[in-house]
PDB file of N, H, CA, C and O in Angstrom:
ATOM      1  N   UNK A   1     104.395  96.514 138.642  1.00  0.00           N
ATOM      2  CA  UNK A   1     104.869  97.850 138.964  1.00  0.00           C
ATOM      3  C   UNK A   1     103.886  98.858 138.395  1.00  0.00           C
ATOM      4  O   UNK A   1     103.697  99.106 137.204  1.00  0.00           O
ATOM      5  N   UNK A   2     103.301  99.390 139.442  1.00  0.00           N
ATOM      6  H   UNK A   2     103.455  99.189 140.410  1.00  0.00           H
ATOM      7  CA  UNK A   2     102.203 100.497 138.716  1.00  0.00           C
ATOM      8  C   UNK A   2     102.886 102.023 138.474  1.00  0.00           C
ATOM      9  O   UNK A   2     102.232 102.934 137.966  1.00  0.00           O
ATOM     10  N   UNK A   3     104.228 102.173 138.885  1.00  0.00           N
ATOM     11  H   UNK A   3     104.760 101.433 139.298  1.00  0.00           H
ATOM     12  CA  UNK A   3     104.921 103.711 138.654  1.00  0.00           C
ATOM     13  C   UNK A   3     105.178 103.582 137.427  1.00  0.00           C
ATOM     14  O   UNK A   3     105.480 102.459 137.023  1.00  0.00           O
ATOM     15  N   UNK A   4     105.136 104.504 136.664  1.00  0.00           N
ATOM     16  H   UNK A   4     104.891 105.416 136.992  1.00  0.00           H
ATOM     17  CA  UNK A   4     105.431 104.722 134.881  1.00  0.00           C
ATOM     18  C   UNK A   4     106.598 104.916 134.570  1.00  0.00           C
ATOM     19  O   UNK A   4     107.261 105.523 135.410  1.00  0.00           O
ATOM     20  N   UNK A   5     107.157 104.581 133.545  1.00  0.00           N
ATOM     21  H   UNK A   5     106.618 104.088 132.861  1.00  0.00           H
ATOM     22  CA  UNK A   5     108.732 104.497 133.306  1.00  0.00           C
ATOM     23  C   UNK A   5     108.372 105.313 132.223  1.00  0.00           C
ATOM     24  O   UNK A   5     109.513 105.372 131.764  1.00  0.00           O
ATOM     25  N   UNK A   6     107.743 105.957 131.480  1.00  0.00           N
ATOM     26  H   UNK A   6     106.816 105.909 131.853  1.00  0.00           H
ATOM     27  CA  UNK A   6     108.037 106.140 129.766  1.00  0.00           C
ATOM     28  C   UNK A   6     108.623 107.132 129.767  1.00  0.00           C
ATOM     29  O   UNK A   6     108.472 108.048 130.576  1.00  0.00           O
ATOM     30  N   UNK A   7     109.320 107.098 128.928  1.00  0.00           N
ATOM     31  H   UNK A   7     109.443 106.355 128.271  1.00  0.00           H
ATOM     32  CA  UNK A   7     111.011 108.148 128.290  1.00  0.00           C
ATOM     33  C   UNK A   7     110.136 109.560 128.009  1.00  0.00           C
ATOM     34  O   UNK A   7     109.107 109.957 127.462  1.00  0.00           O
ATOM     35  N   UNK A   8     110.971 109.895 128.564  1.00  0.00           N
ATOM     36  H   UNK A   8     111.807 109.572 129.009  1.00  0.00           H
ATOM     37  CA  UNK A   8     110.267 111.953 128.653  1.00  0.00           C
ATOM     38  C   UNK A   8     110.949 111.946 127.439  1.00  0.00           C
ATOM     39  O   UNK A   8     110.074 112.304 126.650  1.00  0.00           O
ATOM     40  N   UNK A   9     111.789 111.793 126.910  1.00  0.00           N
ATOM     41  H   UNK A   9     112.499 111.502 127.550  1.00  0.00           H
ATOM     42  CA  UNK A   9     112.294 111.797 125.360  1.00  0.00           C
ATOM     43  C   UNK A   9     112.509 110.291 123.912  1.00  0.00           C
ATOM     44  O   UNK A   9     113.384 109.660 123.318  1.00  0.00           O
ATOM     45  N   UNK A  10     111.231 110.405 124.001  1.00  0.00           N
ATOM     46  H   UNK A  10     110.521 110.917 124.483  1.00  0.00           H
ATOM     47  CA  UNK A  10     110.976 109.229 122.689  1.00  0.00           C
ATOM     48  C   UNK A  10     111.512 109.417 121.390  1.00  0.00           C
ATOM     49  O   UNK A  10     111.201 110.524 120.949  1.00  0.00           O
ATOM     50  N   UNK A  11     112.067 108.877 120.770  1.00  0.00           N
ATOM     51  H   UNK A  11     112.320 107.978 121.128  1.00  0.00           H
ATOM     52  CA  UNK A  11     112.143 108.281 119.329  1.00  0.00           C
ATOM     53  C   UNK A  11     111.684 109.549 118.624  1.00  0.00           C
ATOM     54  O   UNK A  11     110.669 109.902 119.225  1.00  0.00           O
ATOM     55  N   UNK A  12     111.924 110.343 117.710  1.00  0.00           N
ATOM     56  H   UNK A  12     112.749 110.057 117.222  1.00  0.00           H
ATOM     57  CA  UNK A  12     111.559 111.123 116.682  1.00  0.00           C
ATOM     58  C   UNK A  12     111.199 110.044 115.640  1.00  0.00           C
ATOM     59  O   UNK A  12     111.678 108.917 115.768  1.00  0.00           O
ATOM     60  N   UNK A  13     110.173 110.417 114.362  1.00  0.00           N
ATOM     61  H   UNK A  13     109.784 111.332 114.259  1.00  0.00           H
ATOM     62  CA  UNK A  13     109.600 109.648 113.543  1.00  0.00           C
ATOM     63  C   UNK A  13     111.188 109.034 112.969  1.00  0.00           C
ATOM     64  O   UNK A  13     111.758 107.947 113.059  1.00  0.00           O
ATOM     65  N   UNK A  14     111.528 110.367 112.345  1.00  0.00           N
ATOM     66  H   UNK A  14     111.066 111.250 112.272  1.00  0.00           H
ATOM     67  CA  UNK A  14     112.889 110.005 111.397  1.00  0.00           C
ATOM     68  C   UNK A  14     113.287 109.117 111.880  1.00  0.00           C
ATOM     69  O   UNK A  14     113.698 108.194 111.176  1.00  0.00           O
ATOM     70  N   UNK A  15     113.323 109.041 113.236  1.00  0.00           N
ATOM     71  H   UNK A  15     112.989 109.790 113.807  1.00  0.00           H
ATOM     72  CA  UNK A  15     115.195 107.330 113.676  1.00  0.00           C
ATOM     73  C   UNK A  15     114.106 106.088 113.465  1.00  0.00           C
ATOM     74  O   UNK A  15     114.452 104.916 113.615  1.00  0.00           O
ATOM     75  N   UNK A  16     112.771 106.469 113.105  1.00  0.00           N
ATOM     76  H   UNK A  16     112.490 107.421 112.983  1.00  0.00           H
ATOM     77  CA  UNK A  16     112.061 105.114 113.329  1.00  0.00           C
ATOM     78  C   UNK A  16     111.893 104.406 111.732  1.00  0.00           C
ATOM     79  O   UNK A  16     111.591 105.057 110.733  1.00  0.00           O
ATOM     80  N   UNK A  17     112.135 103.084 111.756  1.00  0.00           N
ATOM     81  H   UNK A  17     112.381 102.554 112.568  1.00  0.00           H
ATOM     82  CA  UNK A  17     112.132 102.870 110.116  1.00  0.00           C
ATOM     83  C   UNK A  17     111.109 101.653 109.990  1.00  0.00           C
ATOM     84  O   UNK A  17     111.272 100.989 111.014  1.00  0.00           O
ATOM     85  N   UNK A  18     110.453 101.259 109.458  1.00  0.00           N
ATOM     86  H   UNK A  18     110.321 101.799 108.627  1.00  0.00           H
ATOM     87  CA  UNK A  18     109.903  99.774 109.037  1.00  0.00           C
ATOM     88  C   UNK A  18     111.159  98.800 109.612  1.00  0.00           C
ATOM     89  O   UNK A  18     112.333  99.156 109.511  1.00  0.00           O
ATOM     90  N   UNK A  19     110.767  97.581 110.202  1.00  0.00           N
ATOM     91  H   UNK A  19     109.813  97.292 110.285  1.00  0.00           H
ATOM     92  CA  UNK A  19     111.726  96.702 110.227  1.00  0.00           C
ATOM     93  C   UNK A  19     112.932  97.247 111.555  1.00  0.00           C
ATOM     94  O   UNK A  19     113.978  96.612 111.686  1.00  0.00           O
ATOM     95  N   UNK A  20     112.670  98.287 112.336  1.00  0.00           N
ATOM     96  H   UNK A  20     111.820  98.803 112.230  1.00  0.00           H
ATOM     97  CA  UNK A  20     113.278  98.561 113.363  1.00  0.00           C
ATOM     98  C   UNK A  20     112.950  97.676 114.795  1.00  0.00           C
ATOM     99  O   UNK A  20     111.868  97.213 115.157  1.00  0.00           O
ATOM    100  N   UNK A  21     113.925  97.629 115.293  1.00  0.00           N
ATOM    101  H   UNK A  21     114.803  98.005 115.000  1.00  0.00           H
ATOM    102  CA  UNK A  21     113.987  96.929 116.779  1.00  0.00           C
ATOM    103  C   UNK A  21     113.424  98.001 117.877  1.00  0.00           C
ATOM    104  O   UNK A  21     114.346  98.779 118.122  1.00  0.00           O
ATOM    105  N   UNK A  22     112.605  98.236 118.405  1.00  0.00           N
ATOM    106  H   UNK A  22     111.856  97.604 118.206  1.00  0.00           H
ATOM    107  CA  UNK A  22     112.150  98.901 119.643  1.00  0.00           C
ATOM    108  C   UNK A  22     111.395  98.352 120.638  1.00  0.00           C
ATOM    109  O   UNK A  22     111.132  97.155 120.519  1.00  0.00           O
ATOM    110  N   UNK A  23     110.896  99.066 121.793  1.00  0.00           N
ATOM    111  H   UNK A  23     111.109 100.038 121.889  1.00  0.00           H
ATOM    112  CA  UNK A  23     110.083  98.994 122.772  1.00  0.00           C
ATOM    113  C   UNK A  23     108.969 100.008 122.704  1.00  0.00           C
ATOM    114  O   UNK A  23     109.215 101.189 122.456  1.00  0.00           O
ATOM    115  N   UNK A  24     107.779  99.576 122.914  1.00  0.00           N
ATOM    116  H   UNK A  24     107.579  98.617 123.115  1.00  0.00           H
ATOM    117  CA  UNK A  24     106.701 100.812 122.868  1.00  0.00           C
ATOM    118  C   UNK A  24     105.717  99.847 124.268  1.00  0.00           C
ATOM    119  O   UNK A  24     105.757  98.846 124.983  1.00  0.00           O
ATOM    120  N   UNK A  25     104.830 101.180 123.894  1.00  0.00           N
ATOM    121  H   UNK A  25     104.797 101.993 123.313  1.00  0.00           H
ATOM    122  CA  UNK A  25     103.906 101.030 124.990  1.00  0.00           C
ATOM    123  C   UNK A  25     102.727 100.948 124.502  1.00  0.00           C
ATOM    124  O   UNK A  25     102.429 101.598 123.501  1.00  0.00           O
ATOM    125  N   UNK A  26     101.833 100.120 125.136  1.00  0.00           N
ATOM    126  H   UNK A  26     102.076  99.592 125.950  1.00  0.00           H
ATOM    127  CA  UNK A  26     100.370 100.220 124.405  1.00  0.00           C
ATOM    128  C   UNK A  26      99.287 100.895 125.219  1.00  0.00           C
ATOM    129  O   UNK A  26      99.415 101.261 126.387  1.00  0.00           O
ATOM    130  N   UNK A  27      98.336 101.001 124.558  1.00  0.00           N
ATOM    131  H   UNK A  27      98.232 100.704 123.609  1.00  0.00           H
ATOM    132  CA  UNK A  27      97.551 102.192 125.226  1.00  0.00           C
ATOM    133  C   UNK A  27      96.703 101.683 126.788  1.00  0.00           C
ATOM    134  O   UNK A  27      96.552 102.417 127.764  1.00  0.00           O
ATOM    135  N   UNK A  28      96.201 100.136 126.659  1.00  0.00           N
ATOM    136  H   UNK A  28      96.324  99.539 125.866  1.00  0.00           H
ATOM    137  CA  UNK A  28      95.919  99.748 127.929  1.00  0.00           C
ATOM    138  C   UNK A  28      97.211  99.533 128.984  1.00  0.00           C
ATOM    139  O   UNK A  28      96.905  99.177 130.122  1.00  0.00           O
ATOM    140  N   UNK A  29      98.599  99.720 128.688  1.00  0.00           N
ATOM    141  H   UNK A  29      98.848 100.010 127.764  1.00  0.00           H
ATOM    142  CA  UNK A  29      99.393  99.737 129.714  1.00  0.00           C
ATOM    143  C   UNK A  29     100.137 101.138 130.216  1.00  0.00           C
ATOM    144  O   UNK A  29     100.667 101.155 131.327  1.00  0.00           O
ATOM    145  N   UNK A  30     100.165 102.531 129.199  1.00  0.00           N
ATOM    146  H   UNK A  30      99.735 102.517 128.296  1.00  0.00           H
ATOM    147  CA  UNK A  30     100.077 103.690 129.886  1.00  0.00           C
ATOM    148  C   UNK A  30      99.787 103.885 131.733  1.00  0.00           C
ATOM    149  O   UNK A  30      98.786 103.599 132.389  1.00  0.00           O
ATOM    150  N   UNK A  31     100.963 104.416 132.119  1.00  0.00           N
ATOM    151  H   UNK A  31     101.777 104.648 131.586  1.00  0.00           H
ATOM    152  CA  UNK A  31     100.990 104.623 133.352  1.00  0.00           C
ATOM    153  C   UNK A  31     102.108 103.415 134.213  1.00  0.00           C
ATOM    154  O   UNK A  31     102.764 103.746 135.201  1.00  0.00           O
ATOM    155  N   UNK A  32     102.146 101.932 133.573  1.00  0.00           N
ATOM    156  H   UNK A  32     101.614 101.664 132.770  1.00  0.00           H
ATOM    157  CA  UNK A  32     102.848 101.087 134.241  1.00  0.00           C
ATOM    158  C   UNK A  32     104.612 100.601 133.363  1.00  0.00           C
ATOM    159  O   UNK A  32     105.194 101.532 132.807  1.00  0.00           O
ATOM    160  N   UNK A  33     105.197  99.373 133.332  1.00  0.00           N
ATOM    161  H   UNK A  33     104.724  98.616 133.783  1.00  0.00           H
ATOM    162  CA  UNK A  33     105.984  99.117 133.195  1.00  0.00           C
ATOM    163  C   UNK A  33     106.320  97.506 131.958  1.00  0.00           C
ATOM    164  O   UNK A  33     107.242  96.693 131.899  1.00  0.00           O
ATOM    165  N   UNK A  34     104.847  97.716 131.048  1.00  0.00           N
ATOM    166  H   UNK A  34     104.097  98.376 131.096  1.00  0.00           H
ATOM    167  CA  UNK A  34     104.563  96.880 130.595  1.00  0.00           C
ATOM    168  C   UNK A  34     104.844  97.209 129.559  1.00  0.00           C
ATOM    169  O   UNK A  34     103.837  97.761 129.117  1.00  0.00           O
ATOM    170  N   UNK A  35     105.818  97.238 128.632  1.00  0.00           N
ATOM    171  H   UNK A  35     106.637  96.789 128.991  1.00  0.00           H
ATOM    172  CA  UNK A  35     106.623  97.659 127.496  1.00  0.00           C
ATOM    173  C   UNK A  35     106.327  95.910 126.913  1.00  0.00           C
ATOM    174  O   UNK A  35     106.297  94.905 127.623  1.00  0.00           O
ATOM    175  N   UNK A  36     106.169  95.985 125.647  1.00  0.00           N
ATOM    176  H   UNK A  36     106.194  96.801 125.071  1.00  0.00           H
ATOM    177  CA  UNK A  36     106.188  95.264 124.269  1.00  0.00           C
ATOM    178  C   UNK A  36     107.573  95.430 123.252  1.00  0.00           C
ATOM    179  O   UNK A  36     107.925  96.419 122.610  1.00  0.00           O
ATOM    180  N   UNK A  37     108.130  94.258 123.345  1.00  0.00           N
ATOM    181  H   UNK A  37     107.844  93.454 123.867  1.00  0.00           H
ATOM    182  CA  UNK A  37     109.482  94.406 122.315  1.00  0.00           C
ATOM    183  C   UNK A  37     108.755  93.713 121.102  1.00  0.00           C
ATOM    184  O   UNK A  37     107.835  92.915 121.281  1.00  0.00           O
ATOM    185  N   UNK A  38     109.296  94.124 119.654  1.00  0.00           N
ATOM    186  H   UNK A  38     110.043  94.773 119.508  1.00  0.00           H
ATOM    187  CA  UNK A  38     109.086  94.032 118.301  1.00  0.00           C
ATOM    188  C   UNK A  38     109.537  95.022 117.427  1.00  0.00           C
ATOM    189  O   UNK A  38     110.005  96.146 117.609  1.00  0.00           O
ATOM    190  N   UNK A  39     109.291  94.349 116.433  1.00  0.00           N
ATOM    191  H   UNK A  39     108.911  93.436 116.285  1.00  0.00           H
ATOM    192  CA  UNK A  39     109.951  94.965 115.012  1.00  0.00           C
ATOM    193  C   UNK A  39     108.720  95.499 114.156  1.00  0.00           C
ATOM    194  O   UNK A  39     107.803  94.773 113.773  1.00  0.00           O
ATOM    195  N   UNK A  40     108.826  96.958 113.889  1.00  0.00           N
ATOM    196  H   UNK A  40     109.571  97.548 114.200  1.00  0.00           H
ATOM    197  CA  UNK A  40     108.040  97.853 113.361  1.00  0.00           C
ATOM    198  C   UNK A  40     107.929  96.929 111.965  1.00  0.00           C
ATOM    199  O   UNK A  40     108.779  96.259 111.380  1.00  0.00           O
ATOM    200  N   UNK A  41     106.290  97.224 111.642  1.00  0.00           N
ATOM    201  H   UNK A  41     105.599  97.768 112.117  1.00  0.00           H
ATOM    202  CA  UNK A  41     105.583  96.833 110.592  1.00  0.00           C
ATOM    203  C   UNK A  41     105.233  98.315 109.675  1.00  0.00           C
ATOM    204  O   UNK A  41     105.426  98.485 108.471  1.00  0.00           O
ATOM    205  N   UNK A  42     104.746  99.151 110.527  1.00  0.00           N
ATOM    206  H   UNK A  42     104.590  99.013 111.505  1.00  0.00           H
ATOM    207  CA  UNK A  42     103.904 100.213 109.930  1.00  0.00           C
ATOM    208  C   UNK A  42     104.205 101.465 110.909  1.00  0.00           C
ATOM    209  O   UNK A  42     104.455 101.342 112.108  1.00  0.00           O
ATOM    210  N   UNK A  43     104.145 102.617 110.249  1.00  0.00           N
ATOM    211  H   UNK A  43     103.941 102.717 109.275  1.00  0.00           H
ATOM    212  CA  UNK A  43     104.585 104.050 111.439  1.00  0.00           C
ATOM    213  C   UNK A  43     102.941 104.344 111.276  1.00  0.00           C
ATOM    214  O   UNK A  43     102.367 103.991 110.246  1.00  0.00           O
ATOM    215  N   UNK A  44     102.249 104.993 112.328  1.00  0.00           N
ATOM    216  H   UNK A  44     102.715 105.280 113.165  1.00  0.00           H
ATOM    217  CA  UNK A  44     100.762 105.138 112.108  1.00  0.00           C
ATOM    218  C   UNK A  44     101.088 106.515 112.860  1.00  0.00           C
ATOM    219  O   UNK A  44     100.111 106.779 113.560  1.00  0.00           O
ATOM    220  N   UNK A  45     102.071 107.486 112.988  1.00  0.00           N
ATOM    221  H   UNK A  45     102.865 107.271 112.419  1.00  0.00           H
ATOM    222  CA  UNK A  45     101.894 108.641 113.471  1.00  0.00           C
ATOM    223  C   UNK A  45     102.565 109.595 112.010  1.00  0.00           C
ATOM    224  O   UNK A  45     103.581 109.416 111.338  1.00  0.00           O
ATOM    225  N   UNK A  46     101.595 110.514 111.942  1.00  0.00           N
ATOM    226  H   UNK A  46     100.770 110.659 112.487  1.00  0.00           H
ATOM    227  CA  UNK A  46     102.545 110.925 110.753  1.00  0.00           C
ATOM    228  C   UNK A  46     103.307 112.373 110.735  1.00  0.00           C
ATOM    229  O   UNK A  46     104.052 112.885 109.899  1.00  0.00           O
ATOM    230  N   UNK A  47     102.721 112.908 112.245  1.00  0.00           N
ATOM    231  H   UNK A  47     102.116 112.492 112.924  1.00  0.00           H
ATOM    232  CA  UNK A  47     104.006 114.302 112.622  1.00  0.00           C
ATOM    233  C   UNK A  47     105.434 113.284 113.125  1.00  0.00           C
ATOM    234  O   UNK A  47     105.761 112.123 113.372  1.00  0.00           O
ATOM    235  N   UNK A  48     105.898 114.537 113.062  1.00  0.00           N
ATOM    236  H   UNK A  48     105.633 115.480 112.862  1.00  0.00           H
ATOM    237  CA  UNK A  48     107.338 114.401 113.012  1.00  0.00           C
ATOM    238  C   UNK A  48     107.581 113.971 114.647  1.00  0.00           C
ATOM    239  O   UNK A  48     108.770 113.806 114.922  1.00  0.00           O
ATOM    240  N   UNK A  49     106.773 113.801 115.588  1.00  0.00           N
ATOM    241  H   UNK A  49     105.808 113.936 115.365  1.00  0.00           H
ATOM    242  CA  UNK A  49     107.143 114.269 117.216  1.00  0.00           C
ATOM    243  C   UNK A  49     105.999 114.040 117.983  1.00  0.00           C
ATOM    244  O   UNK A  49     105.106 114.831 117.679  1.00  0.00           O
ATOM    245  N   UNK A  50     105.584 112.974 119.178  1.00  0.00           N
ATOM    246  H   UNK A  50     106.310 112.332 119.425  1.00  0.00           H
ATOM    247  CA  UNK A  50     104.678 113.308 119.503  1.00  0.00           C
ATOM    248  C   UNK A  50     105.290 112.530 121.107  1.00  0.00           C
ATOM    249  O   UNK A  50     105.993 111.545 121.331  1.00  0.00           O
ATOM    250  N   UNK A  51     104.579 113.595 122.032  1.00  0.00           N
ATOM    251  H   UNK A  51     104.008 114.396 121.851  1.00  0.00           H
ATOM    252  CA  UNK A  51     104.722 113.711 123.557  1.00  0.00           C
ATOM    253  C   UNK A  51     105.309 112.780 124.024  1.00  0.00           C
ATOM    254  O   UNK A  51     106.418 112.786 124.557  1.00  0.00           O
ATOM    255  N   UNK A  52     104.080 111.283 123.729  1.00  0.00           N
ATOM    256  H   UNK A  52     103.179 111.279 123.296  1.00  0.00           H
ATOM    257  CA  UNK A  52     104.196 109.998 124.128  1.00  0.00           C
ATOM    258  C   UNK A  52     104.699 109.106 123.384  1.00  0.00           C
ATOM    259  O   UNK A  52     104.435 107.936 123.659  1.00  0.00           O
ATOM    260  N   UNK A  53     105.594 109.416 122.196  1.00  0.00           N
ATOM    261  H   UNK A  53     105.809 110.367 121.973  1.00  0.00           H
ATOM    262  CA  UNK A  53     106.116 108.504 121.293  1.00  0.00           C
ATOM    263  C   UNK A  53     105.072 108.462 120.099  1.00  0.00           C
ATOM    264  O   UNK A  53     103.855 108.592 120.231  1.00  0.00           O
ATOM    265  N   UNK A  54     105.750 108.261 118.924  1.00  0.00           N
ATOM    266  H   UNK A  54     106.738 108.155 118.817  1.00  0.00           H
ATOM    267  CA  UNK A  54     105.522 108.018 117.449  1.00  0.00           C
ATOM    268  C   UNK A  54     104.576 106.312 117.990  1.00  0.00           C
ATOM    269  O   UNK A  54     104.785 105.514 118.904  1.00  0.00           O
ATOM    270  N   UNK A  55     103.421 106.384 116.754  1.00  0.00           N
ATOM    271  H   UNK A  55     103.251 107.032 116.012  1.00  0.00           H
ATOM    272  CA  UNK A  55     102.622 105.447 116.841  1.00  0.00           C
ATOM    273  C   UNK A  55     103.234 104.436 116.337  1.00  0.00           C
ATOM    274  O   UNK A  55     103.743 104.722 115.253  1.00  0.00           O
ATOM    275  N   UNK A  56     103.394 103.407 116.654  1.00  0.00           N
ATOM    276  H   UNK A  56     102.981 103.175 117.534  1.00  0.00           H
ATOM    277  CA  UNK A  56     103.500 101.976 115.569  1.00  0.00           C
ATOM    278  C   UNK A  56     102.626 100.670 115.374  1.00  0.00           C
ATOM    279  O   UNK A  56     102.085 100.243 116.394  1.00  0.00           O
ATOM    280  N   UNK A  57     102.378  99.840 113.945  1.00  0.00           N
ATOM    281  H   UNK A  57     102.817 100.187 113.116  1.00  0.00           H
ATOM    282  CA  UNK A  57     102.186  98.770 114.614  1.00  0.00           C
ATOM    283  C   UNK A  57     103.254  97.457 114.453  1.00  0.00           C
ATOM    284  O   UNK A  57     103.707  97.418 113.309  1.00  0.00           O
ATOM    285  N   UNK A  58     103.685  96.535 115.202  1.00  0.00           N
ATOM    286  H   UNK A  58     103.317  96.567 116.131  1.00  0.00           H
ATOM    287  CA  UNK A  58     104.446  95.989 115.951  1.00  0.00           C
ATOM    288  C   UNK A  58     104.362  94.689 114.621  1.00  0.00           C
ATOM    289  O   UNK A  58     103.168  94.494 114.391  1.00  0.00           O
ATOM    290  N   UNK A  59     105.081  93.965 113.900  1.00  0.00           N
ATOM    291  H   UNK A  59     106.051  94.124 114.086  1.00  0.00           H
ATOM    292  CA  UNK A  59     105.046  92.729 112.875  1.00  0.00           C
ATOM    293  C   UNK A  59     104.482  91.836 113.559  1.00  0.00           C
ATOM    294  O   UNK A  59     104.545  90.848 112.827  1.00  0.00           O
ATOM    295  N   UNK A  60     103.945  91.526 114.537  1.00  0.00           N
ATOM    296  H   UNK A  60     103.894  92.329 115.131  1.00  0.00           H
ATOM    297  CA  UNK A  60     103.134  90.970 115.592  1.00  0.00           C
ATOM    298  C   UNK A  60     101.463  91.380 115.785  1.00  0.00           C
ATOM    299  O   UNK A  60     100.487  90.758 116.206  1.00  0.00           O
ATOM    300  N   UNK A  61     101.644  92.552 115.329  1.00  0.00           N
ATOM    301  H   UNK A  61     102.436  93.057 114.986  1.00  0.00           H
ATOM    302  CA  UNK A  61     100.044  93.260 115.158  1.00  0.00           C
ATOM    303  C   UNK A  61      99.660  94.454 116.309  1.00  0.00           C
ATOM    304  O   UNK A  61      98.788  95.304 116.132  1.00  0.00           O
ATOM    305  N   UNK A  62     100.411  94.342 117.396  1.00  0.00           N
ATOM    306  H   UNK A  62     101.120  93.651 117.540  1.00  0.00           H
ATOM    307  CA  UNK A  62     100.304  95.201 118.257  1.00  0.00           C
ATOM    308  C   UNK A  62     100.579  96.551 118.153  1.00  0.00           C
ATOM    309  O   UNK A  62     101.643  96.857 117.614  1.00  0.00           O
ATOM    310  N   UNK A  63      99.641  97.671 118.666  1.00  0.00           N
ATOM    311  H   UNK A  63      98.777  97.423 119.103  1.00  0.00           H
ATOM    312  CA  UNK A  63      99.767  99.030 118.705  1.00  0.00           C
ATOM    313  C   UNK A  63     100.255  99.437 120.101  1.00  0.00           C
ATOM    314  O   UNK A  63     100.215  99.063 121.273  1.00  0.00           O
ATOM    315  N   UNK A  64     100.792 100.525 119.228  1.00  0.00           N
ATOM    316  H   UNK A  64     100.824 100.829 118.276  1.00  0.00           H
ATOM    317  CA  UNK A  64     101.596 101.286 120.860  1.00  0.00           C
ATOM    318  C   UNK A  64     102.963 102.306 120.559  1.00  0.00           C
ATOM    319  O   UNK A  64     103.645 102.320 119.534  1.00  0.00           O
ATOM    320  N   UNK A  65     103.095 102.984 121.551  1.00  0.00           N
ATOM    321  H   UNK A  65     102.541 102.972 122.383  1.00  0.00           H
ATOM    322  CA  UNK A  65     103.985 103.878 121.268  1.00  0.00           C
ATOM    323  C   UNK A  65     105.294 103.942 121.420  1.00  0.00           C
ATOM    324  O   UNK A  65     105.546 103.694 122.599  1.00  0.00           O
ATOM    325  N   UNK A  66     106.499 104.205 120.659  1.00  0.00           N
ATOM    326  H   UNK A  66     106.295 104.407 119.701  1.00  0.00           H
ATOM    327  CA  UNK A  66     107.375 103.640 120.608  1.00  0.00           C
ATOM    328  C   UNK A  66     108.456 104.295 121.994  1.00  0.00           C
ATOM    329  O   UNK A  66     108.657 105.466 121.673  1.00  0.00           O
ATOM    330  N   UNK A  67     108.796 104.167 122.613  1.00  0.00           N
ATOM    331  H   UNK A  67     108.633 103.216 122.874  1.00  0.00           H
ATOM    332  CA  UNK A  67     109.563 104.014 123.861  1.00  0.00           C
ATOM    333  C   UNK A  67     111.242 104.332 123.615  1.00  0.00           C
ATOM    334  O   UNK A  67     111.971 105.273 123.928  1.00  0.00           O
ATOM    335  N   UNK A  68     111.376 103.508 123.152  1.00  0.00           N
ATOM    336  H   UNK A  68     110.784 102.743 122.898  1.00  0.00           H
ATOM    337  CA  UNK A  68     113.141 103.365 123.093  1.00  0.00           C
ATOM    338  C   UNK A  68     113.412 102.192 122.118  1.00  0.00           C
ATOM    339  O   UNK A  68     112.906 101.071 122.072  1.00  0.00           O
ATOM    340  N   UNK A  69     114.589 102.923 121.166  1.00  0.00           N
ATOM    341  H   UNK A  69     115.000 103.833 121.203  1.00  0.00           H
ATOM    342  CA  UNK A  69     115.003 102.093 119.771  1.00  0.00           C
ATOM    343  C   UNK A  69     115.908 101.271 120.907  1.00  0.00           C
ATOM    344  O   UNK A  69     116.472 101.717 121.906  1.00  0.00           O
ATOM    345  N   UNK A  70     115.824  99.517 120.243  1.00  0.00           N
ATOM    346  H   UNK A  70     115.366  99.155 119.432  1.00  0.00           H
ATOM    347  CA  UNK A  70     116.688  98.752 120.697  1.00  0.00           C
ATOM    348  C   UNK A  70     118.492  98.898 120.513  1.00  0.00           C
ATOM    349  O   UNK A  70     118.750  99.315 119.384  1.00  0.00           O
ATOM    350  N   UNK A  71     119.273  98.743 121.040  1.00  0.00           N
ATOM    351  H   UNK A  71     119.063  98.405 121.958  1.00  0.00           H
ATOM    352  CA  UNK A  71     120.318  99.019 120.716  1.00  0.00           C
ATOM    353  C   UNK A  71     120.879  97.876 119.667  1.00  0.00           C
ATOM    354  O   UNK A  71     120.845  96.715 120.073  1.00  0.00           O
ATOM    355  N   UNK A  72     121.483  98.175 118.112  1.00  0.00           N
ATOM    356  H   UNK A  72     121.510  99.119 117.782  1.00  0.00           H
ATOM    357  CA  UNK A  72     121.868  96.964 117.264  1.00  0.00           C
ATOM    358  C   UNK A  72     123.341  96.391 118.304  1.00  0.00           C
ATOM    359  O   UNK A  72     123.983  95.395 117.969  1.00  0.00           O
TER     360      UNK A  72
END
C-alpha cells in the first residue's frame, strides 16, 4: 500500500515512557503503511511535540516515529 496512513495526531512525548507498547514509523517507510510494533528503549526527540511523531528507538534497535500507543 503506497497511500500513507500516519496519525495527523501522534503521541505527545509525555504519554510516551521507556518500556511502552507502540507503533512508529521509520524513516525509509514515510509515505506508506509499513508501521513497526515494539517496546520503547530510548525517547531520542526531546521537544515536547513533533509533526510526525516523537522519535524513538524500538528494544529491537529500530528508529522511527512513534504513530500510535498500543492499547494495554
Amino acid at each position: 500500500m503506497s497511500e500513507s496512513q500516519d496519525n495527523e495526531n501522534p503521541p505527545r512525548r509525555e504519554e510516551i515512557r521507556k518500556g511502552s507498547a507502540v507503533w512508529i514509523i521509520e524513516k525509509a517507510n514515510y509515505g506508506t503503511s509499513n508501521y513497526t510494533q515494539g517496546f520503547v528503549s530510548q525517547i531520542l526527540t526531546s521537544s515536547p511535540w513533533h509533526p510526525r511523531g516523537i522519535k524513538v528507538r524500538l528494544e529491537t534497535g529500530e528508529v522511527g516515529r512513534v504513530q500510535w500507543l498500543m492499547e494495554a
